[in-house]
N, C-alpha and C positions, 0 to 999 in steps of 0.2 A: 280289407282289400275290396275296391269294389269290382264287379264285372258288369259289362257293357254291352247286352246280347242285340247284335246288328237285328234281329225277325222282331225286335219288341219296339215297335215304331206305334208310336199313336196318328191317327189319323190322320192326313196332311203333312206331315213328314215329320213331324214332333218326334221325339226322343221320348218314349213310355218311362216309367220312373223306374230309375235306375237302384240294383237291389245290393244295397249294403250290408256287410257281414266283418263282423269282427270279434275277435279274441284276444283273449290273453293267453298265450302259449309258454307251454311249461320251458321251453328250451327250442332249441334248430340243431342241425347239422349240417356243414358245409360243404356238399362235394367237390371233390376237383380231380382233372388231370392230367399226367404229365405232359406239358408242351413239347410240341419236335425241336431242339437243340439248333439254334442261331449260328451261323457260323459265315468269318468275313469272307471277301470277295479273294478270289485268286489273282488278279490282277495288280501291274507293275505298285500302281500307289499304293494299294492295298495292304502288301505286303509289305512295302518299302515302309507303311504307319506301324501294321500291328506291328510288323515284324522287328525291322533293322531299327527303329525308332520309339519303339517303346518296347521290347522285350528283351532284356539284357544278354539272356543265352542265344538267342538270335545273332542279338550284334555282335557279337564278342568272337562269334562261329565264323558270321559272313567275312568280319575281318581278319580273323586269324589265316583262312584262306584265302585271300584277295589281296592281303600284304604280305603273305607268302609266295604267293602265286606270282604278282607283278617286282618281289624283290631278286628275281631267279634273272643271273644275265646271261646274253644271250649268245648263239656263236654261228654265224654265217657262213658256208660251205657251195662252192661252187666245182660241182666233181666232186673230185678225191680232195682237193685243196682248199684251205681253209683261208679265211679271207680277215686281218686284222683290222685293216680300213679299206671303210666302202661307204658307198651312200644309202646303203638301206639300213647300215648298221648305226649311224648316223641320226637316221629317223626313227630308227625304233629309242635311238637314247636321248632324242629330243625331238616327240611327235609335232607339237607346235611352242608356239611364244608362252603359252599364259600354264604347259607343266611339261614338267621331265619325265623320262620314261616312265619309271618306277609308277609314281602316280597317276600318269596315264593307263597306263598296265592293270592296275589297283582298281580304278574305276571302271576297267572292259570286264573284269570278272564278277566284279560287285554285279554290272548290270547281268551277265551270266546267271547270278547266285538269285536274283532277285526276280529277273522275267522271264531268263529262261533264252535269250535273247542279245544280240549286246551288236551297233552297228555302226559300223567305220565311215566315216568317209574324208576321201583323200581331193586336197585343194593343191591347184596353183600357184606360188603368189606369184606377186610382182617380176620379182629378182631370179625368176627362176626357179625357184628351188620345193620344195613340195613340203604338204602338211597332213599332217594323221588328225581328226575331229570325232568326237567323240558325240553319237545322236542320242539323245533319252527314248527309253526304249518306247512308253507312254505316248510318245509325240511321234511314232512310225509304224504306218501302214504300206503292208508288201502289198502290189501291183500285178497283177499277172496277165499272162496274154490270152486269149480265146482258148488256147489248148490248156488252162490252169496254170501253166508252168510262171514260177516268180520271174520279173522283168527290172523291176524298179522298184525304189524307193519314194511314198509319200510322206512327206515330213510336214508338221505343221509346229509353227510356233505362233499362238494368239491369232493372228487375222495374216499373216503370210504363209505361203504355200509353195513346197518347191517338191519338184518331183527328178530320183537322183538314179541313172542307171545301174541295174546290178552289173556291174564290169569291171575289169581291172579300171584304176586311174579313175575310177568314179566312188565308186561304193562296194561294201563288203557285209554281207549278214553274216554274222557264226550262232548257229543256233542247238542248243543242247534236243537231245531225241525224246519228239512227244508221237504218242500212240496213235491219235486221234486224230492229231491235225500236219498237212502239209508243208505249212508253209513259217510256223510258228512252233518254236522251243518252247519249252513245259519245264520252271524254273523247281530247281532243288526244295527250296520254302515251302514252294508250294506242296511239295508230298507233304512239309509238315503241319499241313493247317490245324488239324484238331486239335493237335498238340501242341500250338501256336496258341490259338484259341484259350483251350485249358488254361494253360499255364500262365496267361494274360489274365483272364478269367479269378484264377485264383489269387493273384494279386490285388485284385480289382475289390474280391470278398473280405479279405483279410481286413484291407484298408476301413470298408464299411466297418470291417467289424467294432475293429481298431475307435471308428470315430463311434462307434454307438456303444461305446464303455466296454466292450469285449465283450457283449451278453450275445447268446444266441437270439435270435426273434421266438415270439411267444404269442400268448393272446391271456388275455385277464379273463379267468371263467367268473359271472357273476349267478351265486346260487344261493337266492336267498331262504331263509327257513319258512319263511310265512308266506310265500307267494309275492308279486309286486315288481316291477320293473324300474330302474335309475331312470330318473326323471330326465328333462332335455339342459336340466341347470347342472344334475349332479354329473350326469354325463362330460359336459364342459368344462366343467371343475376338475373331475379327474385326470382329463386326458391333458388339460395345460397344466395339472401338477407334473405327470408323467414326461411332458414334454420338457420341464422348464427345473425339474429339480434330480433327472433321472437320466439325461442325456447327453453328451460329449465326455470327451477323455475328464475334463476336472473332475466331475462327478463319479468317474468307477468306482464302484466296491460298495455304493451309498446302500444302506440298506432297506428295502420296500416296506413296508407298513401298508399292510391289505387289511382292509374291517367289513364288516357290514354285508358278508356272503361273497367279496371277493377270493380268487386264488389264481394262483399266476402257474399256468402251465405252457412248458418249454414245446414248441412245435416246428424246431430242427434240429438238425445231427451237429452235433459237437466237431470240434476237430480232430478228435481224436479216433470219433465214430467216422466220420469221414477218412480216414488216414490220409489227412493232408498232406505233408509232408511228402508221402511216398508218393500219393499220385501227383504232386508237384513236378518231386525228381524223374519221374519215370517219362510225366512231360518231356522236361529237359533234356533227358535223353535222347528221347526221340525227333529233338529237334536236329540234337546234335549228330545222331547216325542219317539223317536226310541230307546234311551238310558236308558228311565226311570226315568230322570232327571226335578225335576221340573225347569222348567222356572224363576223362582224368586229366585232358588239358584242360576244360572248362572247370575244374573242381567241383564235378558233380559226382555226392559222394553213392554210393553200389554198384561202382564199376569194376569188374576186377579181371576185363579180360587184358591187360598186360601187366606183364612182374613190377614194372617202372615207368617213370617220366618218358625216359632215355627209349623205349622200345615204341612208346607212345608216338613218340614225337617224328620216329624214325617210318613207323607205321603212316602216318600221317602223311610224311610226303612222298612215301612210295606209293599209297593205293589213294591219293586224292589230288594231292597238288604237280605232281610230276604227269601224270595221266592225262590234267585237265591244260598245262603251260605245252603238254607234246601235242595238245588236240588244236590249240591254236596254233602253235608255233607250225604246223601242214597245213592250215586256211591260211595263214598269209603268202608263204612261202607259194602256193597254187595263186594268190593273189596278186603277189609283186612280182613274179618271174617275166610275167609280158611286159610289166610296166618297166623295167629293165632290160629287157632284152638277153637274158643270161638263164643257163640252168642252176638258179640260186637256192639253197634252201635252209631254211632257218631251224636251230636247233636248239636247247638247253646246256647251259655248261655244270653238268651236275657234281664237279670237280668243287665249284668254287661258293658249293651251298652248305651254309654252316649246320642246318641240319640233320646234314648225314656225314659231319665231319667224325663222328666213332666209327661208321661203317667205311669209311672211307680208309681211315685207319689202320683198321680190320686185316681188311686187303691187302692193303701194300707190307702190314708185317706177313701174308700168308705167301704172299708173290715170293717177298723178300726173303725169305727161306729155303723156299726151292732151289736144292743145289744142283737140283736137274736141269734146269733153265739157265739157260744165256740172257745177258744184258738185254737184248735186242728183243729176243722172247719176252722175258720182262716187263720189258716197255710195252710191249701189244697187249700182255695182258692186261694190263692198269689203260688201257687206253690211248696211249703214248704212239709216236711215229721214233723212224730209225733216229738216232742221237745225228744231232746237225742237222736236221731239217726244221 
């Protein structure tokens, strides 16, 4: 090594000779330590990559609620009376040309599930008649006025710019509750980052591991008996053996031939020592309790809080999907009543959802029993109005 002490100047600004020291040293030790934990952005793309896009218990969650969510139809009530055709019913089952409700529906809660966010806006056309448009959440900036309060919508797509009133007949934010911020929803994913993370993470390791023959990383301790160090050729020679007769799947299992004071010692945790597997699932759970997803609908197996599929499933749309289709079904309904002109309000037909057709069941054999009750009674219990209306 040599050193180069700045005070050892020879006269005239010359560099005093420089004092070299060197050894042969028996060995080193390497310290290190551990780095702060990387973890991605909370934001709409962000999530939309690690998450819905490369994480399969992600995807499988956002959609199981977002095609459950937007396959619920819908039932329109003006007063006490129920409305079978109408014009908003109309537009909710065919927002515009290019999708039908269901899928329109499907993509308002994806963006829900994903930014936390999700926003409307309602067009003109030609002919009269009006259209529901779906904004990416990514491309909208809320507007506010001197006193903070939201105003407007800024939309950008590439190099156009349009700015969209928050008002009936204009535009509509729904945004899920964040702590922190006013004016901006705080998307469900997003509680699950670490566990996003992870469990990306551990895919990502497996895969390496996968392509580097399934061996754990290591390091070649070289200790020879006599003293002496691998020259700069044998050095070479080593490492493109190692590269070249030692690495990818064909090669697993080959077995190492160490000579000459090499020895190969293992410098990570195994998977086993790791208990990968479990911190995997316990990820995946946690992706799935952020989402509102039980756990046994995804097939992730150390679940065991319901007896069955059938309790599962019934759980599911009683404390995620029904909660979250009543939370929109009141923002439109406050949103289209002026554009109408009518006290309209938009509601769930939780009658005609297949998965509460046991519980549904349920009830009408318990109603149906009751020899105490009249017909009429009956019918109000179950939801029903008097026979003939």
């Amino acid at each position: 090594m040599a050193w180069n002490w700045p005070w050892a100047r020879r006269p005239g600004g010359a560099d005093a000779s420089v004092e070299t020291k060197a050894a042969q040293a028996a060995g080193f030790v390497a310290l290190h330590r551990e780095a702060e934990a990387r973890w991605s952005r909370r934001d709409y793309a962000a999530l939309g990559r690690e998450g819905f896009m490369k994480n399969p218990v992600a995807h499988r969650a956002v959609r199981l609620v977002a095609e459950a969510a937007g396959a619920v139809p819908w039932l329109l009530y003006e007063g006490a009376r129920e409305h079978d055709a109408h014009p908003v019913l109309d537009l909710m089952a065919r927002p515009n040309q290019r999708q039908a409700g269901g899928s329109f529906m499907e993509a308002l809660y994806g963006h829900l599930l994903l930014a936390g966010n999700a926003y409307v806006q309602m067009l003109e056309t030609g002919t009269g008649t009006r259209e529901l448009h779906l904004l990416r959440p990514d491309r909208v900036t809320v507007a506010a006025d001197a006193a903070g309060w939201p105003v407007a919508l800024d939309y950008r797509e590439g190099r156009a710019r349009q700015r969209i009133a928050l008002e009936p007949g204009a535009a509509l934010q729904l945004g899920l509750f964040h702590p922190l911020d006013d004016h901006y929803g705080f998307a469900p994913l997003g509680a699950a980052l670490m566990a996003l993370d992870t469990h990306n993470q551990a895919a990502r390791w497996n895969k390496a591991l996968l392509d580097n023959s399934a061996r754990p990383s290591g390091a070649l301790v070289y200790a020879p008996k006599e003293g002496g160090n691998l020259s700069e050729d044998q050095f070479d020679r080593l490492k493109a053996e190692l590269e070249q007769g030692y690495g990818g799947v064909a090669r697993a299992g080959r077995p190492l031939l160490l000579e000459g004071g090499l020895d190969w010692k293992a410098m990570s945790l195994s998977p086993r020592d790791m208990d990968f597997m479990a911190a995997k699932n316990g990820a995946a759970r946690d992706i799935a309790l952020a989402l509102g997803v039980p756990p046994m609908l995804l097939g992730i197996p150390g679940d065991n809080t319901y007896a069955n599929y059938q309790e599962a499933n019934r759980a599911f749309y009683r404390l995620t999907v029904l909660p979250l289709v009543g939370r929109v079904a009141k923002e439109f309904s406050a949103w289209l009543e002026p554009v109408f002109g009518a006290p309209l309000r938009l509601w769930f037909d939780a009658d005609a959802i297949e998965g509460l057709a046991a519980e549904r069941e349920a009830l009408w054999s318990r109603v149906g029993a009751a020899d105490f009750l009249s017909d009429e009674e009956k019918r109000r219990a179950v939801g029903y109005g008097p026979r003939g209306e």
